[in-house]
C-alpha positions in Angstrom: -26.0 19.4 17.6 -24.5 22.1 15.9 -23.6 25.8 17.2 -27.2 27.0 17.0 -28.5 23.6 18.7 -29.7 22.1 15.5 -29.4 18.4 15.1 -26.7 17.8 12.8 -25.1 14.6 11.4 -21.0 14.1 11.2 -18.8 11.0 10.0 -17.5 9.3 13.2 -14.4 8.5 11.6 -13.8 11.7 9.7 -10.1 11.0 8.4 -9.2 7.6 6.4 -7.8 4.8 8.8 -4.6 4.1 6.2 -3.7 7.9 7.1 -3.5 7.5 10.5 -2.6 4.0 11.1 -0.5 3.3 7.5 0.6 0.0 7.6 -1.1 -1.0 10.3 -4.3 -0.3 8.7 -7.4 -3.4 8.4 -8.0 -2.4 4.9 -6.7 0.1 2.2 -9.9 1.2 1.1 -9.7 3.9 -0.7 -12.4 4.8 -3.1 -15.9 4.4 -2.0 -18.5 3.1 -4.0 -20.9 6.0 -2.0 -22.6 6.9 -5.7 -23.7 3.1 -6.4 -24.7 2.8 -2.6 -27.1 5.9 -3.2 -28.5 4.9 -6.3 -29.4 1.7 -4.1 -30.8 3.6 -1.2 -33.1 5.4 -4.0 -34.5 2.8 -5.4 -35.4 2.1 -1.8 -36.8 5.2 -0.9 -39.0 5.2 -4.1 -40.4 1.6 -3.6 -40.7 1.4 -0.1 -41.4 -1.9 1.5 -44.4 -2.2 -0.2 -42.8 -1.9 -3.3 -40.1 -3.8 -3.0 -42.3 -6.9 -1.6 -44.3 -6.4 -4.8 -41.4 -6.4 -6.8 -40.2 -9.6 -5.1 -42.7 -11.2 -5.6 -43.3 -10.1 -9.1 -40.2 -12.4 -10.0 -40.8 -14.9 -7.6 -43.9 -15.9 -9.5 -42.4 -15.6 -12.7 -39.7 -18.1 -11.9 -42.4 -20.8 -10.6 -44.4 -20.6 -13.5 -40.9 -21.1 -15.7 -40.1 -24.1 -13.6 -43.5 -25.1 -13.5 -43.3 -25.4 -17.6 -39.7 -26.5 -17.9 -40.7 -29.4 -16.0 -44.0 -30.5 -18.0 -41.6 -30.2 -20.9 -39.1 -32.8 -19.5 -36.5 -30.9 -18.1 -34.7 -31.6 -14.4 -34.6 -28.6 -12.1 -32.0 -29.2 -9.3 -33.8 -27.3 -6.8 -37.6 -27.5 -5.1 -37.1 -24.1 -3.3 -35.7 -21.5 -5.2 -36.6 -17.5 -5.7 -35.3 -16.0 -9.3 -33.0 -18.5 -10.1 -32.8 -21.8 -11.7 -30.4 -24.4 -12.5 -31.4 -27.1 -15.2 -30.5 -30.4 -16.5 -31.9 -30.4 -20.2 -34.4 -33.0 -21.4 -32.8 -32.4 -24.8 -29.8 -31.2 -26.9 -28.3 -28.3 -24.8 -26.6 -27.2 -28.2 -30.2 -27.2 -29.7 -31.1 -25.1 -26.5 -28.1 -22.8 -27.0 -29.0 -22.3 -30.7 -32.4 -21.5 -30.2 -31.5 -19.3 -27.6 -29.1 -17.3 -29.8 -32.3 -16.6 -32.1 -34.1 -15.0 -29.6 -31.2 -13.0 -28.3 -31.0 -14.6 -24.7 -28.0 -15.4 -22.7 -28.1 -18.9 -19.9 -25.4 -19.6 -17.6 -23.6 -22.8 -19.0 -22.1 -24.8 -16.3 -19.4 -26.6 -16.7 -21.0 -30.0 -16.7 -23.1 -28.9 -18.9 -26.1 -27.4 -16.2 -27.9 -24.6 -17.8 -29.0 -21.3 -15.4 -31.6 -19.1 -15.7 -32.2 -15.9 -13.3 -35.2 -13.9 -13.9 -35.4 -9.9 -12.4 -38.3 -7.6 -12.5 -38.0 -6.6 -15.9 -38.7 -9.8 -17.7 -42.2 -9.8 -19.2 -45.0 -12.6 -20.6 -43.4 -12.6 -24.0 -39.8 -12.9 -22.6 -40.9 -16.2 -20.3 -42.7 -17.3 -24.1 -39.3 -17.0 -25.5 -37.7 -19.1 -22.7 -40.1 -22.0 -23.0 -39.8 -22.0 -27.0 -36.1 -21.9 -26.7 -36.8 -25.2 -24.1 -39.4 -26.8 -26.6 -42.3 -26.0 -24.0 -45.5 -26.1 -26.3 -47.5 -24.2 -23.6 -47.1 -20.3 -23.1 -46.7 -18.4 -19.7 -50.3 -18.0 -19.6 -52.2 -21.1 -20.1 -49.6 -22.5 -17.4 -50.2 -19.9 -14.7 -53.6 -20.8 -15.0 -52.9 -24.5 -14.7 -50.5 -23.9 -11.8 -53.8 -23.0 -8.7 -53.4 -21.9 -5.0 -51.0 -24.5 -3.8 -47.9 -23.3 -6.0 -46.8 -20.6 -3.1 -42.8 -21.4 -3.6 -41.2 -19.1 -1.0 -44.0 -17.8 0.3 -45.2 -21.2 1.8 -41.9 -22.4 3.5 -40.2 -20.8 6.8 -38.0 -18.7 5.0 -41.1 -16.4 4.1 -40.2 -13.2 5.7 -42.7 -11.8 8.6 -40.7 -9.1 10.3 -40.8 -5.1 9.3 -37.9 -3.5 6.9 -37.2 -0.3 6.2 -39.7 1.1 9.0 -38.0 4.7 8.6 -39.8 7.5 7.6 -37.9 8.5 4.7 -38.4 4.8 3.3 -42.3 5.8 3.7 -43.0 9.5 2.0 -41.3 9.5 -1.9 -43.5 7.1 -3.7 -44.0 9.3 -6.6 -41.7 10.9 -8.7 -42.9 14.0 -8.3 -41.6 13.6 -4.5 -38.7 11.7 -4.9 -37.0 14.0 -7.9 -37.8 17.4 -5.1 -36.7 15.2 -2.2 -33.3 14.3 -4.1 -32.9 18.3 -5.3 -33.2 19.2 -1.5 -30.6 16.8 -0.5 -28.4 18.0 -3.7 -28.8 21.8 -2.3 -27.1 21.1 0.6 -23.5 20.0 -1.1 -21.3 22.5 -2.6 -20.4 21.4 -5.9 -18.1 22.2 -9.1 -21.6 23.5 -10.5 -20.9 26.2 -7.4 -16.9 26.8 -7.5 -14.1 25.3 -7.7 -13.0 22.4 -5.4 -9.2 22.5 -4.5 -9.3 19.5 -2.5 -5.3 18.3 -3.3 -4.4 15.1 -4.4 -7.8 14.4 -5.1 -7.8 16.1 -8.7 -11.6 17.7 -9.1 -11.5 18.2 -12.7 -14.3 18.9 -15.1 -16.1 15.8 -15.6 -18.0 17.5 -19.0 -21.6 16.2 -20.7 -19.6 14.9 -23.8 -17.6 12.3 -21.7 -20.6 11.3 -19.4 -23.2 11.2 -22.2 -22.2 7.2 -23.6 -22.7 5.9 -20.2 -26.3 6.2 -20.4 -26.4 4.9 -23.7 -27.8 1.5 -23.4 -25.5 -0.5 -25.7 -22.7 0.1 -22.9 -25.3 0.1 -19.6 -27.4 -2.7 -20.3 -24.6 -5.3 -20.9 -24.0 -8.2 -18.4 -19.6 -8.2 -17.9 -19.7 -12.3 -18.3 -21.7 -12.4 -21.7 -19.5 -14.6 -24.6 -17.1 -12.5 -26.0 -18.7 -12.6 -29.9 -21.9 -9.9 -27.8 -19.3 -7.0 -26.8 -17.1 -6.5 -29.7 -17.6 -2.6 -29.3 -16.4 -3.2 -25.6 -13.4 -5.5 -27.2 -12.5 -2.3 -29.4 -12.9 0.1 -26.6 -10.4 -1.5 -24.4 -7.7 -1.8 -27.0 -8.1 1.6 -28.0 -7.7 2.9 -24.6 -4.8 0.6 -23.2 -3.4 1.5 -26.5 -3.8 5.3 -25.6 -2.6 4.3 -22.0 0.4 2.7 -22.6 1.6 5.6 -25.0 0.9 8.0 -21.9 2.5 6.2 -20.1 5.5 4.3 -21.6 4.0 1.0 -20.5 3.1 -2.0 -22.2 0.5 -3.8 -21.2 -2.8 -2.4 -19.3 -5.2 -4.5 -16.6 -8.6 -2.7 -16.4 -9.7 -5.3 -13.6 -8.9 -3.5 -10.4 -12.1 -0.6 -9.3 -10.4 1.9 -7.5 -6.8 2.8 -6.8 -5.9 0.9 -3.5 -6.9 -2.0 -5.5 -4.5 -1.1 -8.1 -2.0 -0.7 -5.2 -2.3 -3.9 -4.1 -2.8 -5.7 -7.4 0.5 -4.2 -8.9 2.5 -5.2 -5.9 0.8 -8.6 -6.2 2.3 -8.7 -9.6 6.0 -7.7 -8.4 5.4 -10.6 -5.8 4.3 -13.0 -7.8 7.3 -11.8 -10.5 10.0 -12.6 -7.5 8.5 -15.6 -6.6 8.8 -17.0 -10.6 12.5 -15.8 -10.4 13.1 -17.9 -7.1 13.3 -14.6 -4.8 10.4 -15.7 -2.4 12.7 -13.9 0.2 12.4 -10.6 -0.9 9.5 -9.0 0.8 10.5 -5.7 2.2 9.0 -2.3 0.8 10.3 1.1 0.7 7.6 3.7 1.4 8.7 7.5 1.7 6.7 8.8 5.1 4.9 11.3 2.4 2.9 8.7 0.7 -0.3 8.1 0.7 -1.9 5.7 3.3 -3.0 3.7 0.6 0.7 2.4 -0.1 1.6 0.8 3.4 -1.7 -0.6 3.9 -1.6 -2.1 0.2 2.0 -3.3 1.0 1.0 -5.3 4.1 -1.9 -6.4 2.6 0.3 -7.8 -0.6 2.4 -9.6 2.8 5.2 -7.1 2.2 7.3 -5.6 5.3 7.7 -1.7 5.3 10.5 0.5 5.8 9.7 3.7 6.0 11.5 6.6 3.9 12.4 10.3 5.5 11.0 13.7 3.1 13.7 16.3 3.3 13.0 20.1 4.8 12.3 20.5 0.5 9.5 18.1 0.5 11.5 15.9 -1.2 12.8 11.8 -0.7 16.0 12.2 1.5 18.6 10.5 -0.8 21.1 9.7 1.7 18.2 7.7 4.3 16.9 6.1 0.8 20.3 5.1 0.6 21.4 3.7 3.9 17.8 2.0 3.9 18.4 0.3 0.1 21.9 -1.1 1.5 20.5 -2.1 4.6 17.5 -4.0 2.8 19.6 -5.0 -0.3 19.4 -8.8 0.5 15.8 -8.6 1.2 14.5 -5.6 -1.1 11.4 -5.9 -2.9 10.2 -2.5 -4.2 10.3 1.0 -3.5 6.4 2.8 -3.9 6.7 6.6 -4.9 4.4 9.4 -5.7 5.2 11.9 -8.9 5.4 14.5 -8.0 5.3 13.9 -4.5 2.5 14.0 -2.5 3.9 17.1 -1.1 3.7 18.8 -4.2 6.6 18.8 -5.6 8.6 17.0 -8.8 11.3 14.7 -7.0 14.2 15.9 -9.4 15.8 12.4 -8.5 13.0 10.0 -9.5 15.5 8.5 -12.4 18.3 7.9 -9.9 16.0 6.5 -7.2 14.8 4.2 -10.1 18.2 3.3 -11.2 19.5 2.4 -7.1 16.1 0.3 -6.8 16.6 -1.5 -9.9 20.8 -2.1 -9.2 19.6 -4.1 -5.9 17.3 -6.2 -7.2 14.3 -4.2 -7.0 11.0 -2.8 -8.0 9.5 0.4 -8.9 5.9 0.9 -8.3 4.6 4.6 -9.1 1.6 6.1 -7.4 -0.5 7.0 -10.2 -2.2 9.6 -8.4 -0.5 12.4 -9.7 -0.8 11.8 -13.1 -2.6 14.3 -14.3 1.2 16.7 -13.9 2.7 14.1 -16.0 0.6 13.5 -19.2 2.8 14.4 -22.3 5.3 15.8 -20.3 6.8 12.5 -19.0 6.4 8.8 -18.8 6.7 6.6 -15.5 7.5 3.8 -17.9 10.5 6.2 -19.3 12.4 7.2 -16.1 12.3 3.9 -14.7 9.3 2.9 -13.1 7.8 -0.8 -13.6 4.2 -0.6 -12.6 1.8 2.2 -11.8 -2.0 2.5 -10.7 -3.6 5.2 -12.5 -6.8 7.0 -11.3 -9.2 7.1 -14.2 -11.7 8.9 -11.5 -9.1 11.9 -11.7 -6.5 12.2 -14.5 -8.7 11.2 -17.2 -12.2 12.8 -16.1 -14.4 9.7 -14.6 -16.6 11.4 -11.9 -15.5 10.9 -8.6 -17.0 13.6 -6.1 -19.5 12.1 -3.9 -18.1 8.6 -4.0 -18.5 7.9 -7.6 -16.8 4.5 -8.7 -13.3 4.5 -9.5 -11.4 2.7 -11.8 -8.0 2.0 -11.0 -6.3 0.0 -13.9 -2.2 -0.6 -13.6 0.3 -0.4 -16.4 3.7 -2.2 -16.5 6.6 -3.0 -17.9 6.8 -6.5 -20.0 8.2 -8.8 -17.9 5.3 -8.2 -15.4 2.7 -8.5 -17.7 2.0 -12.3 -17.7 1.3 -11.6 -13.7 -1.6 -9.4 -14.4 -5.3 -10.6 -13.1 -7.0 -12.8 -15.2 -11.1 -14.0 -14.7 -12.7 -17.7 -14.0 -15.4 -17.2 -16.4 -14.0 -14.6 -19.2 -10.7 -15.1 -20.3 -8.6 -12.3 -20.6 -4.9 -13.5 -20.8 -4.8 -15.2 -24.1 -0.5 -15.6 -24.0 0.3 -18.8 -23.4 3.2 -17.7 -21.1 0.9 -16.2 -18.5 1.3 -16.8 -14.9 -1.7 -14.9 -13.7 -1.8 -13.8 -10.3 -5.6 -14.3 -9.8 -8.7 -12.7 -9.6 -8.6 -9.1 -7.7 -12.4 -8.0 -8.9 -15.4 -9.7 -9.3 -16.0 -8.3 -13.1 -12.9 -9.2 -15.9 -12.7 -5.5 -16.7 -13.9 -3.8 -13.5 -16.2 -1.1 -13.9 -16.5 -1.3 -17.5 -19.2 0.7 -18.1 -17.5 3.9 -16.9 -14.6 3.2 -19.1 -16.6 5.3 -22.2 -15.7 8.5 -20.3 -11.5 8.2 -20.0 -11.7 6.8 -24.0 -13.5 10.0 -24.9 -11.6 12.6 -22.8 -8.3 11.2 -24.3 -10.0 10.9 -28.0 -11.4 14.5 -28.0 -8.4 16.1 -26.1 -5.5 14.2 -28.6 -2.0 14.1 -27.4 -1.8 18.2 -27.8 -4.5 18.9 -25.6 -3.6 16.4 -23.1 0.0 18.1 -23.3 -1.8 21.4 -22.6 -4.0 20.0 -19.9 -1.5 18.9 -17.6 0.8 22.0 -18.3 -2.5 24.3 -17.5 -2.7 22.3 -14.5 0.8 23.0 -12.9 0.4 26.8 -14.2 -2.6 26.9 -12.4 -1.1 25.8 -9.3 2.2 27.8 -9.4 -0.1 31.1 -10.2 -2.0 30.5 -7.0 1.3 29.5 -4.7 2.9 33.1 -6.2 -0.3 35.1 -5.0 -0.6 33.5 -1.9 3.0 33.2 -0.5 2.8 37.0 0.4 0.3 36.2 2.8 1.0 32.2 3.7 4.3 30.1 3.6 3.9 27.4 0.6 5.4 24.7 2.8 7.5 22.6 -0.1 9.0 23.9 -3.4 11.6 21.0 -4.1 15.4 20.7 -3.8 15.9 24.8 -5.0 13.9 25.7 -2.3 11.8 29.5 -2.7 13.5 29.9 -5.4 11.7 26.6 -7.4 8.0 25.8 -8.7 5.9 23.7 -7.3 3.6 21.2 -9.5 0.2 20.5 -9.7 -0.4 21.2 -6.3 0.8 23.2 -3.1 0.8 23.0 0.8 -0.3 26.1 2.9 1.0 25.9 6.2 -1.5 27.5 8.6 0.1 26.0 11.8 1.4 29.8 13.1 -1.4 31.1 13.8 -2.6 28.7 16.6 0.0 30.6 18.6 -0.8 33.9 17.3 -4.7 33.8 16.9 -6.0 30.4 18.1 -6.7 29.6 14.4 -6.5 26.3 13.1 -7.0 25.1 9.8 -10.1 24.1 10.3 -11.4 27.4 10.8 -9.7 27.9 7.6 -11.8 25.2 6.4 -15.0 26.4 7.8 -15.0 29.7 6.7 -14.2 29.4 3.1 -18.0 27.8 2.8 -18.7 31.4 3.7 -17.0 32.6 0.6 -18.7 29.6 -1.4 -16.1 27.0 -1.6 -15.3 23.7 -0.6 -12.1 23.8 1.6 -8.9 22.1 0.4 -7.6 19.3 1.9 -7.4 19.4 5.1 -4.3 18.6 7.7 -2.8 16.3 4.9 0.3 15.1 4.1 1.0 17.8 6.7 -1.3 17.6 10.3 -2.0 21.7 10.5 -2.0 22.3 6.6 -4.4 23.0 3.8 -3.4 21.4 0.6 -4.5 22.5 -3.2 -5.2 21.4 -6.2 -6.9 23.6 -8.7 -6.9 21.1 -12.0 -6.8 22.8 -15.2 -10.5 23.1 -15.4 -10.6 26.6 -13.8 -10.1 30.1 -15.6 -7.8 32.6 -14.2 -10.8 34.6 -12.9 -12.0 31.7 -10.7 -8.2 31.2 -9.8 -8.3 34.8 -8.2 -12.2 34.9 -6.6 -10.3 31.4 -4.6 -7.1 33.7 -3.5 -9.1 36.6 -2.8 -11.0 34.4 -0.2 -7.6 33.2 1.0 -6.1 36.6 1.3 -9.4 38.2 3.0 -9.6 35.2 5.4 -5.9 36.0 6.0 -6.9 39.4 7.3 -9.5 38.2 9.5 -6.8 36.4 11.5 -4.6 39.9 11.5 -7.6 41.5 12.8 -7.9 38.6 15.7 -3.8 38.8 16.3 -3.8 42.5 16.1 -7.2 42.8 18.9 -9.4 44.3 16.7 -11.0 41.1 16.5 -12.4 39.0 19.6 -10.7 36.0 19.6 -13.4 33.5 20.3 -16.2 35.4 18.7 -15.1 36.0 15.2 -16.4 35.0 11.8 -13.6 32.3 11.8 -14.3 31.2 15.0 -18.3 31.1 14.1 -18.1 29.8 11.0 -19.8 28.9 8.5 -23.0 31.1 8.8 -25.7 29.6 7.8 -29.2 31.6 6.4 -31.0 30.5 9.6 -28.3 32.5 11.7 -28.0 35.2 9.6 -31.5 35.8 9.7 -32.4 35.4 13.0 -34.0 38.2 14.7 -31.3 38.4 17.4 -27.5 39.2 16.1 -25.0 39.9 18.9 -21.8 39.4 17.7 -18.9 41.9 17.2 -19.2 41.5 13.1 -22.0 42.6 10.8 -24.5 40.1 9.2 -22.7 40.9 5.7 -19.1 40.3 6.7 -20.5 37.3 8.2 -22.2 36.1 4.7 -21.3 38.3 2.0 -17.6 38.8 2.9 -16.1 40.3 -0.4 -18.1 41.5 -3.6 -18.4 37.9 -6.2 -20.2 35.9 -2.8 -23.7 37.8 -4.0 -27.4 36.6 -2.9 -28.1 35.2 -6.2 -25.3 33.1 -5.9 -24.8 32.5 -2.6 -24.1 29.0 -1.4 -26.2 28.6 2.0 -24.1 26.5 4.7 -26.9 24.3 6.1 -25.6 23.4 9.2 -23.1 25.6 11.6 -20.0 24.8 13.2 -20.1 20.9 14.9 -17.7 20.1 18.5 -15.7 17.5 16.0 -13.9 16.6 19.4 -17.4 16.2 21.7 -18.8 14.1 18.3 -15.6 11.7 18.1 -15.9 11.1 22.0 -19.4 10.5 21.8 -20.6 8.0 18.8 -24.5 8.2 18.1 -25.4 5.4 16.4 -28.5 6.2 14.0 -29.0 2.4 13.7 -30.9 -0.3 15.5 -29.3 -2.2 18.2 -27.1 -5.3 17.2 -29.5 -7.3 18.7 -32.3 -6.4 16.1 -30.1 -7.8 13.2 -30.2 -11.1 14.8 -31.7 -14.1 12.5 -34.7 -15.4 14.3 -33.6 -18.8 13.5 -30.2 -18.6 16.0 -32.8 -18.8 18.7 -34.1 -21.9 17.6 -30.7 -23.4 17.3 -29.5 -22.0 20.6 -33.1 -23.8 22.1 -31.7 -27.1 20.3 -28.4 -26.7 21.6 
């Protein structure tokens, strides 16, 4: 429950596991496919169980009157029991199949011994099953053989694996069968997240640009949507041009030359690049060299991607600057030289600043037999300003889901493609059933995702950000971006130390992003930065990110997508919140009751009939002038005891025991 005793619902694990554990992490997960899961989970909540058992069975009786007519017309079907899916031996020519087919626009599985497959979904019709028996010479239609077919054709529905038991018994599975209900039950769940439609979102590292109508609008367009990723090659031409036309773009970026597009997020681009360097020192006969440099800055992603790649880590000090310590790099490298593998580095740094060494940390790698893979994450200071492949790096991840604009907020899917340098390129992924490494020299590594050019479909939005902004704007873009950034560390130093500025110290910039240390003013005012956190969703925005690279910290990242006046509303709340923690270090504030403390506010506190605390109902909700009622973004829950929630897991599921199969009890009674 939260502060006013409402029941409230929190992430038990509320901080990534490769951030805490590193290289001793199970997975390096990084960005969740929450959007796709949702979409799921509404289709769910729309059908019902109702629906979904109609839908079921919708294609379940489509597919028996298909075998039922594939077999009158001669054909072998390798399978009695069976739900949407075939598999067939031909009775006939399967080129003559395979031609017909091609005239009526329909794609089969061809197996490699010449099998045929045919899976049906929900939105295949009378005519389309009339199609598929002209295509397999069936002189009957759909029709006259349902007829023909009687009570006893059940398929599924006749056998023990007929399912009896409830599914989705919960409530919300049971009220939004119409669209009326389910669009106003969706817009109540969207009112409760803050949003770029609200303010800005400074989370650092994450880069929460504009993601604008004219990149998104070609995803829904059903030439690129409704495309299966295994059709033959001759059916996605447009697809073909895409892809060259963007790893063209990419490599210029960059200064690589070649481009995967297979790996979905970028942990997976992590891994897959270091899988290349491996399987590049394993062709040169250096099987032995397995260890990893990783600065103690990184992102968690790198050491768990490492160890998952079978590579040992040695971690890297950061200077007081923010910055790699050269001389520890150093006495690490020669330690290591025997046995060195690669070196994984963020530019900039995760700490926010541009290592001024990056070319001389290349060069040592590279002198000891090394590899250079860059964290792509911070791309977006880079782009026409400077190339990874250009000051020395060999491979790099880049984050399509931030740099170039694909929607990532709410655990959209990320694409996570790598660049490198030629003599990795025939160690790229390739696929088992489209072929994408036509050189004859290729020594692929294998197969990292389960579609040959990931999530394809969301590709449209990086090719038309890069095509509408051209090499000037992209320029302009990133030096916006770093502008941005250093405008907000000037304003706010006065009033917070910006923890790293590089080797020149207070003297130098920082880049796209900056650290506020809050750490002080636990010792001076029992503050935290999570209060920090809490109370800017007062002021209407999304808190930065939050006690990381630095426990005690808020980091933050304002892209280039926000004007200057947006920019200022951000530092005003900063500054104002700073003088709510004078005014609790000074005593004119109490130090447990006080709007940090308390925060956020939500409408049901501030409108409550009873109001005791030591602060008025405005400071506590409209704290400066722009946070006005039309505007106002509502909290909907208060503060939550993060510490009481991680000690005490409540599992909203059913018990283990429910998800048992029925049939391990009638093995264990056999047993």
């Amino acid at each position: 429950r939260d502060a006013n005793g409402k029941e409230v619902y929190r992430l038990a694990l509320q901080t990534r596991e490769q951030h805490i554990r590193r290289d001793k992490a199970t997975s390096n997960i990084c960005t969740a496919q929450a959007l796709l899961a949702n979409m799921a989970a509404m289709f769910g909540v729309y059908h019902g169980s109702d629906g979904l058992r109609r839908i079921a069975r919708r294609i379940h009786n489509a597919t028996l009157i298909l075998a039922e007519g594939l077999r009158r017309a001669g054909h072998k079907l390798h399978h009695d029991l069976f739900f949407d899916t075939l598999t067939i031996t031909c009775g006939c020519s399967v080129k003559e199949v395979l031609d017909r087919a091609a005239l009526r626009k329909i794609n089969f599985r061809i197996y490699s011994d010449g099998r045929l497959g045919v899976s049906l979904d929900e939105t295949v019709n009378e005519k389309d099953l009339d199609d598929i028996f002209w295509i397999f010479g069936c002189e009957s239609s759909a029709e006259l053989i349902a007829e023909g077919m009687g009570e006893e054709t059940k398929g599924i529905l006749s056998t023990p694996f007929k399912r009896t038991s409830k599914f989705l018994t919960h409530q919300v599975f049971n009220s939004y069968h119409s669209e009326t209900n389910i669009v106003r039950y969706m817009k109540r769940l969207e009112n409760k997240d803050i949003s770029l439609v609200h303010s800005m979102i400074p989370l650092g590292s994450c880069t929460m640009k504009l993601n604008s109508s004219a990149e998104l609008t070609p995803v829904s367009w059903k030439e690129f949507a409704n495309i299966h990723p295994f059709v033959p090659l001759d059916q996605a031409q447009g697809y073909q041009q895409l892809f060259k036309d963007l790893e063209k773009d990419l490599c210029e970026i960059t200064g690589y030359d070649k481009i995967s597009f297979q790996p979905n997020s970028g942990a997976q681009g992590e891994y897959t690049g270091l899988a290349a360097i491996k399987a590049y020192l394993n062709a040169k006969g250096e099987r032995h060299r397995t260890v990893c440099l990783i600065p103690k800055s990184a992102h968690g992603t790198n050491p768990a991607s490492a160890q998952m790649a079978g590579m040992k880590i040695q971690p890297i000090e950061v200077d007081k600057n923010g910055s790699i310590d050269i001389s520890h790099l150093k006495a690490m490298v020669d330690k290591h030289k025997e046995n060195l593998a690669a070196i994984m580095i963020t530019y900039p740094s995760t700490n926010g600043v541009f290592e001024e060494e990056i070319g001389d940390v290349c060069d040592l790698i590279h002198k000891h037999g090394g590899q250079v893979y860059l964290d792509g994450a911070n791309m977006n200071a880079q782009v026409g300003l400077c190339r990874p492949g250009d000051y020395g790096s060999d491979v790099s991840h880049l984050n399509l889901h931030k740099t170039f604009c694909i929607p990532h907020g709410g655990g959209g899917p990320g694409m996570g493609p790598i660049g490198v340098k030629k003599h990795l390129a025939p160690y790229l992924p390739t696929h088992p059933v489209i072929k994408i490494q036509p050189d004859k020299d290729a020594c692929p590594l294998g197969t990292v995702s389960a579609a040959p050019w990931g999530s394809s479909a969301i590709l449209p939005i990086s090719w038309v950000y890069i095509k509408t902004m051209g090499a000037k704007g992209l320029k302009h873009a990133s030096e916006i971006a770093i502008l941005n950034a250093n405008y907000m560390a000037k304003r706010l130093e006065k009033h917070y130390k910006v923890l790293f500025r590089g080797a020149r110290g207070k003297y130098c910039y920082v880049a796209h992003e900056f650290i506020l240390d809050t750490r002080p003013f636990r010792k001076t005012a029992n503050v935290e930065a999570v209060d920090l956190a809490k109370r800017l969703q007062d002021y209407g925005f999304h808190a930065p990110t939050m006690s990381w690279p630095v426990a005690g910290t808020l980091m933050i990242e304002p892209t280039e997508s926000e004007d200057k006046a947006e920019l200022d509303r951000f530092c005003d709340a900063m500054i104002s919140i700073r003088q709510e923690i004078a005014d609790i270090e000074e005593g004119r504030m109490d130090p447990q009751i006080n709007p940090l403390k308390m925060s956020p506010h939500t409408l049901n506190c501030v409108t409550s009939s009873k109001w005791d605390r030591p602060y008025s109902r405005e400071v506590a909700a409209f704290p400066l002038p722009f946070v006005k009622p039309e505007s106002k973004f509502w909290p909907t829950i208060a503060r939550i005891d993060d510490i009481y929630g991680d000690q005490h897991l409540v599992c909203t599921c059913p018990p283990v025991e429910a998800y048992e199969s029925p049939f391990s009890e009638q093995k264990r009674a056999s047993s």
